[in-house]
C-alpha positions as CSV (number, residue, x, y, z in Angstrom):
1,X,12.0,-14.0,-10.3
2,X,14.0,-11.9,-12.6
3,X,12.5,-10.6,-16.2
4,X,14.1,-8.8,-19.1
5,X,12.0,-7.1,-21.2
6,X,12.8,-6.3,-24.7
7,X,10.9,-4.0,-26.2
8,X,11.2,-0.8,-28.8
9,X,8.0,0.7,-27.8
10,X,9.3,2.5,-24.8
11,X,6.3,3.5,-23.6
12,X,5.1,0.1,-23.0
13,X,8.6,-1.6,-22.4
14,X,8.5,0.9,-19.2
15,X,4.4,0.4,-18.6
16,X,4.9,-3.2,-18.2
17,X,8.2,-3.3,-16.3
18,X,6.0,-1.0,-13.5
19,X,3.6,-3.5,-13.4
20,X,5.8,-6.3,-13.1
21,X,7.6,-4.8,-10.6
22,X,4.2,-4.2,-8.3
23,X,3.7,-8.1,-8.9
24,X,7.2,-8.7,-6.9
25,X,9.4,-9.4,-9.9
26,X,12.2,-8.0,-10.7
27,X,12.4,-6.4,-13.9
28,X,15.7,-4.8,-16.6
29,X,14.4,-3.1,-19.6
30,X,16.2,-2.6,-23.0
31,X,14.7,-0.8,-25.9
32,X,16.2,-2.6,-28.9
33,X,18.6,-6.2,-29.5
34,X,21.7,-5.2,-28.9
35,X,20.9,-3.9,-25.6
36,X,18.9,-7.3,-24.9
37,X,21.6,-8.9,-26.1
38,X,24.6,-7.0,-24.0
39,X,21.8,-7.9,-20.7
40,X,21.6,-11.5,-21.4
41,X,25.2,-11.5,-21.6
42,X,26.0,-10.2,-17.9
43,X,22.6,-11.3,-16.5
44,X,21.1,-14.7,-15.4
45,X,16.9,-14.3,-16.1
46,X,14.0,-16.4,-15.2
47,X,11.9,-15.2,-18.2
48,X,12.4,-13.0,-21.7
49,X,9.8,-10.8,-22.4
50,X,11.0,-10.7,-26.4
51,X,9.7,-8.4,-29.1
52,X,10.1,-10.1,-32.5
53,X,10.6,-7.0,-34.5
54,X,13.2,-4.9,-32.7
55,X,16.5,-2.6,-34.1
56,X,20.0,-3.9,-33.9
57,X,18.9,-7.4,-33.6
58,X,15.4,-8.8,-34.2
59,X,14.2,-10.7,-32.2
60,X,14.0,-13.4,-34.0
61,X,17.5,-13.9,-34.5
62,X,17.7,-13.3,-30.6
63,X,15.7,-16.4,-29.5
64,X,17.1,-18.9,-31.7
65,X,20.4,-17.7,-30.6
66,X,19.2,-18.6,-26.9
67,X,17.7,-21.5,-28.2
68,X,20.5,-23.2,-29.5
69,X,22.6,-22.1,-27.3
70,X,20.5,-24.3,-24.3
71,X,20.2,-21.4,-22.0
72,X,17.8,-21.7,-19.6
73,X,15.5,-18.8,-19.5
74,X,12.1,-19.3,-20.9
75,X,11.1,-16.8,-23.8
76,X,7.8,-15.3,-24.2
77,X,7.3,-13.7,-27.2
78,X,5.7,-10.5,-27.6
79,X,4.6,-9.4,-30.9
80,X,1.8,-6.8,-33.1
81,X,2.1,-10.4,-35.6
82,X,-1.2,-12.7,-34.5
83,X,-1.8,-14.8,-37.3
84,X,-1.4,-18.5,-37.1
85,X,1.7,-18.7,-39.0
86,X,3.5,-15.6,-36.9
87,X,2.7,-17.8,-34.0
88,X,3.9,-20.8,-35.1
89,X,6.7,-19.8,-36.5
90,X,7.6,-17.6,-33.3
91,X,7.4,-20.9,-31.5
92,X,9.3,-22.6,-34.2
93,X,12.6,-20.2,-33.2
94,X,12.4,-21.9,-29.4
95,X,10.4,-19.9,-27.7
96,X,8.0,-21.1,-24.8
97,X,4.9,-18.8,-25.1
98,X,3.7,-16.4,-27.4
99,X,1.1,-13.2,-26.5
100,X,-0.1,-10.8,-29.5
101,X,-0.6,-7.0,-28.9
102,X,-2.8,-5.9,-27.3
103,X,-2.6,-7.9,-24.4
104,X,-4.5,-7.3,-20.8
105,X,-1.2,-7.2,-18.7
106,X,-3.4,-9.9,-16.3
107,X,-2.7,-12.6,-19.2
108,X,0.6,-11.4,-19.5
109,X,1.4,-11.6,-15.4
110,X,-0.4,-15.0,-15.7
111,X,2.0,-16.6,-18.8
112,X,5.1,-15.4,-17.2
113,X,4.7,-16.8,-13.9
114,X,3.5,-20.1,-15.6
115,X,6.9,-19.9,-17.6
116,X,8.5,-19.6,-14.1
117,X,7.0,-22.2,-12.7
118,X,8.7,-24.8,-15.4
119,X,12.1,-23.8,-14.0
120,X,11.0,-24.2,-10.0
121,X,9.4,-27.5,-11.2
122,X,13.2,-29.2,-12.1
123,X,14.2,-28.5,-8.4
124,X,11.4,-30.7,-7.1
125,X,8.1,-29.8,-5.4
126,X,9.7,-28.7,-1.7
127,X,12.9,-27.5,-0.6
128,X,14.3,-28.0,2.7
129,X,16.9,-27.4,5.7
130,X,16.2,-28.7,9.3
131,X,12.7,-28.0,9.9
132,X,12.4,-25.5,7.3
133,X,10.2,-26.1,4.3
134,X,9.9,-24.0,1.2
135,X,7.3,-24.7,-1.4
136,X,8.1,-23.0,-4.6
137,X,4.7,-23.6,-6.2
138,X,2.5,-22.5,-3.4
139,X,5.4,-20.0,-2.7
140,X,4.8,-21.1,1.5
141,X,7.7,-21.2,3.8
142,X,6.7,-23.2,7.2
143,X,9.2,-23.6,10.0
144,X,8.1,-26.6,12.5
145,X,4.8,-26.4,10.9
146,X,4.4,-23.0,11.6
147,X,3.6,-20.7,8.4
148,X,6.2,-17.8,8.4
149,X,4.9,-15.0,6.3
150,X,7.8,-13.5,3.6
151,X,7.4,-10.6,1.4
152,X,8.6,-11.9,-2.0
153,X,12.2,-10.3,-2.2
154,X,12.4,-12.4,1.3
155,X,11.1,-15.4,-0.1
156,X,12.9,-15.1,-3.3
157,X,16.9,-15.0,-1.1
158,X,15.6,-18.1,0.7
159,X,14.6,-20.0,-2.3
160,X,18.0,-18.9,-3.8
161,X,20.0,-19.8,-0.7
162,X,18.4,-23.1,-0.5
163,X,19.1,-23.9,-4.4
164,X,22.8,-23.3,-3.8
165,X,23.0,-26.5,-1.4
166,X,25.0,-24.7,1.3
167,X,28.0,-23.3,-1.2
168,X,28.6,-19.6,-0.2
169,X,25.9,-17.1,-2.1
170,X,28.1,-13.5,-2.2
171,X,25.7,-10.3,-1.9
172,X,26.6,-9.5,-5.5
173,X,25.2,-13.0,-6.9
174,X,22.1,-12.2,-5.1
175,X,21.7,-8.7,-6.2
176,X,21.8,-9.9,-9.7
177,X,19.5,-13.3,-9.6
178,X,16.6,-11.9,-6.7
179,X,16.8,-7.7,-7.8
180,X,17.1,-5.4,-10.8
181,X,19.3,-3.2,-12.4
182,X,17.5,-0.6,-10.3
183,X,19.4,-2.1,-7.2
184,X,22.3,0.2,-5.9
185,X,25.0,-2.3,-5.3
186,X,26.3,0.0,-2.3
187,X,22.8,0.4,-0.3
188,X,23.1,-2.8,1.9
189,X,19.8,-3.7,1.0
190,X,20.9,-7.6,0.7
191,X,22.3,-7.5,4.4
192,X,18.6,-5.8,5.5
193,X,16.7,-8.3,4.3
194,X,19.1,-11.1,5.3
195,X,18.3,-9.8,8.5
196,X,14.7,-9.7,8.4
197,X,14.8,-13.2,6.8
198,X,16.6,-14.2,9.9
199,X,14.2,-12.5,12.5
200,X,11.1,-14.1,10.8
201,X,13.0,-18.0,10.7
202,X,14.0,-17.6,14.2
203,X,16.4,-19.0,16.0
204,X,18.5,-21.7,15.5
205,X,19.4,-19.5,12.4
206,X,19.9,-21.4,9.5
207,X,21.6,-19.1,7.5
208,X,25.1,-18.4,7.9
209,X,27.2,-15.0,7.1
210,X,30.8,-16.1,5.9
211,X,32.4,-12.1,6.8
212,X,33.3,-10.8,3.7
213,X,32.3,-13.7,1.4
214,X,28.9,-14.1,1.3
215,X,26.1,-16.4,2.7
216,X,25.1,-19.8,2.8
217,X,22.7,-22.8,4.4
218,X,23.9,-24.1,7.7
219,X,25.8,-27.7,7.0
220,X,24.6,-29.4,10.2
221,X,21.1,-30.3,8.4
């Protein structure tokens, strides 16, 4: 899952990016609209983490934009404004959620991964490839009814691979949908867990490397 955050209070813009990291996520920050705004441009996100009150661009003006727009990424709004009204306004703009500050960053892991789970919930319950089964909501992976134990990022380049329907997935696209900005490009850490995802799946592989293109499911499923 990938997050943006949004938020002019650095402090806890970088507090809770840290934490969401720990949780598996990966996580951009920016500090104030425009910078959200330049993010959502050359990134595709999960969830928005969205400040309402923010320089350069509120956030206000940020959501609806989204919102009208029909992207996909689900908007929580994040906000010092807890009254009734803020709220349902805040909602009113297109946003999905809405958390007041102070927050206990529990709730906040809680609503975000319940905003994630509307977009795995359009694929269908189960995703599959020979004898492979991924289960988004119970995040389980089972090969031949054997349980294969994935750390998330491993989990997360499955899931991705398996959306794509067997088109080719280059390194680049993964790097920017399954990690951060904090990802160096030039560390081979997409071919390292390839590798592991491979190991743990077993033989027949199901993934195949296309040399210098990219990856993508086997066709003979």
């Amino acid at each position: 899952m990938r997050v943006l955050i949004v938020e002019d209070e650095m402090e806890l813009a970088d507090t809770v990016a840290l934490g969401l990291r720990r949780e598996g996520m990966a996580v951009d920050v920016a500090y104030d609209g425009v910078s959200g705004e330049e993010h959502l441009e050359a990134n595709a996100y999960d969830v928005l983490v969205l400040d309402r009150d923010l320089p350069g661009v509120s956030g206000d003006e940020i959501c609806k934009s989204l919102a009208s727009g029909g992207s996909p990424v689900r908007i929580l709004i994040l906000t010092a404004s807890t009254g009734i009204e803020e709220k349902v306004a805040g909602l009113g703009l297109g946003a999905d959620d809405y958390l007041g500050k102070p927050f206990a960053f529990i709730e906040l892991v809680a609503r975000i991964r319940a905003l994630a789970r509307r977009l795995e919930a359009r694929v269908g319950p189960k995703l599959m490839v020979d004898d492979v089964t991924l289960d988004p909501a119970t995040h389980q992976v089972h090969r031949a009814g054997r349980p294969i134990d994935l750390t998330r990022k491993e989990f997360a380049v499955l899931e991705y691979l398996l959306l794509a329907s067997g088109s080719v997935v280059s390194s680049e696209e993964l790097l920017e949908h399954v990690w951060d900005d904090s990802a160096d490009p030039f560390s081979g850490v997409v071919r390292v867990v390839m590798s592991r995802l491979r190991q743990k799946l077993g033989p027949p592989s199901v993934i195949q490397t296309l040399s210098g293109v990219g990856y993508r499911i086997a066709d003979d499923r």
